[in-house]
N, C-alpha and C positions, 0 to 999 in steps of 0.2 A: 590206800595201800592195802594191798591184799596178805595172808596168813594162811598155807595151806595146813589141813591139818591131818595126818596121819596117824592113828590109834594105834596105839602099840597089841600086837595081837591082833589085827584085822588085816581081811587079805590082802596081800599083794594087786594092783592094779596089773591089770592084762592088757592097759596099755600106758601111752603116755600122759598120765591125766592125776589130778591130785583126788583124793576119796571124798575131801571134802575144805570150802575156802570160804576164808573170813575177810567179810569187806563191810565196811561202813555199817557196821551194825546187824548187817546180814549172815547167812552162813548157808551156804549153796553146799547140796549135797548131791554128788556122785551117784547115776544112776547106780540102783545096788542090784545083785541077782543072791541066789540062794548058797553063795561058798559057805563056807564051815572055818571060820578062824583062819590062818595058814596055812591051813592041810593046805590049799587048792581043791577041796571036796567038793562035790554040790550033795546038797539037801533034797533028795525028790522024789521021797516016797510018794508024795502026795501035791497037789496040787495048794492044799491046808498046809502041809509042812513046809512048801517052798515056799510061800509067802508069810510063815512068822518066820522061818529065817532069813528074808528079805527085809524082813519088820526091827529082826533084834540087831541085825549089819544094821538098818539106818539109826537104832538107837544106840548103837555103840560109837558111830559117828556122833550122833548130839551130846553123848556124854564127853566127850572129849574136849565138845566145845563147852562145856557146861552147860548145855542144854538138855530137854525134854520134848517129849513127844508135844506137851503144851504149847512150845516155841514154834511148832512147822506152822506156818501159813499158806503155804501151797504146794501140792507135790502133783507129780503126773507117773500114772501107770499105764506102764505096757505091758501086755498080753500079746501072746502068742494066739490065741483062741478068742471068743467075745464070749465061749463055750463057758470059759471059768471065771466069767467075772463075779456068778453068786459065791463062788469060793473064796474068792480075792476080797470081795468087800465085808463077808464073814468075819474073816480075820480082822483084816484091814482095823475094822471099825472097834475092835477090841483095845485099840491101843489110841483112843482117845473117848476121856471121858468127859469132857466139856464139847466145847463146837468146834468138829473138826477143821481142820483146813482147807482151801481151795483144791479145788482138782477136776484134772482128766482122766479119761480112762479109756485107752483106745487098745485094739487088735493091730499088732506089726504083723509084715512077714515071717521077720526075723528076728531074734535077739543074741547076744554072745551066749557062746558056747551051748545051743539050742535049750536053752532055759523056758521055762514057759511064763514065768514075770519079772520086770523089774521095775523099782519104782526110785524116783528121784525128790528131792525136796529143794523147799527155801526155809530156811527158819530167819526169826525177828528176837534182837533179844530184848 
């Protein structure tokens, strides 16, 4: 049985899709990009600010589920560029202090709303 879970205070999906869902122990999280709580804003001064406000959306997903950055076991990022992956993994790697999780790291054409990252996860509880 699945549990979607919606944060109160995190943005609205831009499409039909839950932000993030609980099944068997798992907890699948929603690719995230850079919005700003509800505004509908993006974050993008910078390449460094769009990915911790990529970072603080997925942690606001885990807190929901009573989870922690600790929890992700896998997550995959996409880049718009392979230009800003030392940016991406700067950050990135800031919000885990033991051994981080599995991952990809690829260059899209595209991402919504021409964002330049977004990253998705799996968490384990």
């Amino acid at each position: 049985m699945k549990k979607p879970i919606f944060p109160a205070g995190a943005a609205k999906p831009l499409a039909p899709y839950s932000p993030a869902v609980e099944a068997n122990g798992l907890v699948f999280l929603s690719g995230q990009i850079a919005l700003i709580g509800d505004t509908g804003q993006l974050r993008m001064d910078s390449i460094a600010a769009e990915t911790e406000q990529v970072m603080e959306n997925l942690g606001m997903l885990l807190r929901a589920a009573g989870l922690d950055f600790g929890h992700l076991v896998k997550c995959t990022i996409f880049m718009s560029s392979m230009e800003h992956y030392g940016a991406v993994n700067e950050v990135y790697g800031k919000y885990f202090t033991d051994a981080p999780p599995a991952r990809e790291a690829v260059a899209v054409k595209g991402l919504p709303r021409g964002v330049n990252v977004e990253i998705s996860g799996i968490a384990c509880r």
